[in-house]
C-alpha positions in Angstrom: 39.9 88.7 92.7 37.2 86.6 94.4 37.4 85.2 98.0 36.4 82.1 100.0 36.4 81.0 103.4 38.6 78.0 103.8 36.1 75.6 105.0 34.2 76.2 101.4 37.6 75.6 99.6 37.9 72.7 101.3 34.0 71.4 100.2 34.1 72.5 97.0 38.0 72.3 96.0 37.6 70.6 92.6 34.8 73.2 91.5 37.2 75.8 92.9 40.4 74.4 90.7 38.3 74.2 87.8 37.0 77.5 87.9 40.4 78.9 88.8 41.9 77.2 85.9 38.6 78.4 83.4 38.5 82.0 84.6 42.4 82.5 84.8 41.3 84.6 88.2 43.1 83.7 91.1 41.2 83.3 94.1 42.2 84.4 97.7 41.0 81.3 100.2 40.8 83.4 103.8 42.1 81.4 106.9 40.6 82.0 110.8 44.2 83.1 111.5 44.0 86.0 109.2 47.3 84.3 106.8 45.3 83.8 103.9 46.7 81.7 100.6 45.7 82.2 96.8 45.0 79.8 94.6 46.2 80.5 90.7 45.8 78.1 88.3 49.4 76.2 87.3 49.8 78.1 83.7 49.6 81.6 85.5 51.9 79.7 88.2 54.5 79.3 85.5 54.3 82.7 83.6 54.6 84.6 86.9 57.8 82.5 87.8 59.5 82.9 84.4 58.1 86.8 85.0 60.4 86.9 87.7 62.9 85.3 86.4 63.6 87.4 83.2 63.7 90.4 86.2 66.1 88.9 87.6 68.4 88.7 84.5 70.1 92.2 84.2 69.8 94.4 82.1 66.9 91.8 80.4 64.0 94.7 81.3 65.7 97.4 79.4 66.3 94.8 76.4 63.2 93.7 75.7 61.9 97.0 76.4 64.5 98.2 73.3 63.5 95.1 71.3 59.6 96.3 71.3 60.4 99.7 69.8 62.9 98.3 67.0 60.9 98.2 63.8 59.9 94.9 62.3 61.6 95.6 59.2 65.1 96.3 60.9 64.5 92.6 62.5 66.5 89.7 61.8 64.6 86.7 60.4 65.8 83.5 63.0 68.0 81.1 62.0 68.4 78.1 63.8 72.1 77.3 62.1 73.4 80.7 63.2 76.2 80.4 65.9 75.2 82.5 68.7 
């Protein structure tokens, strides 16, 4: 992960943003006060919050987990008519 001062974030913010969003590196921006921010680019934004939200389902970890070791050929083929 890179690093900038904030006074260089702040002169060169829409080169920063585009390279952020480009690279899909998140950039740390480093504050006098020592609370530094990060910048990450609003698609990794998104997948970290539904990340964290799919953790916060229970017992969703251990299901997916279970669904990536279940052959393809036991799968079900979706069916958008099927009544859940």
């Amino acid at each position: 992960m890179t690093a900038t001062t904030l006074a260089r974030a702040q002169k060169n913010l829409a080169e920063l943003v585009s390279d952020v969003n480009e690279s899909c590196r998140p950039v740390i921006i480093a504050n006098d006060d020592g609370k530094n921010a990060v910048l990450v680019s609003e698609e990794d934004w998104n997948s970290m919050q539904e990340t964290l939200y799919l953790y916060s389902i229970p017992g969703m970890v251990e299901s997916i987990i279970n669904a990536r070791m279940e052959p393809l050929s036991e799968c079900k083929v979706y069916d958008p008519n099927e009544e859940w």
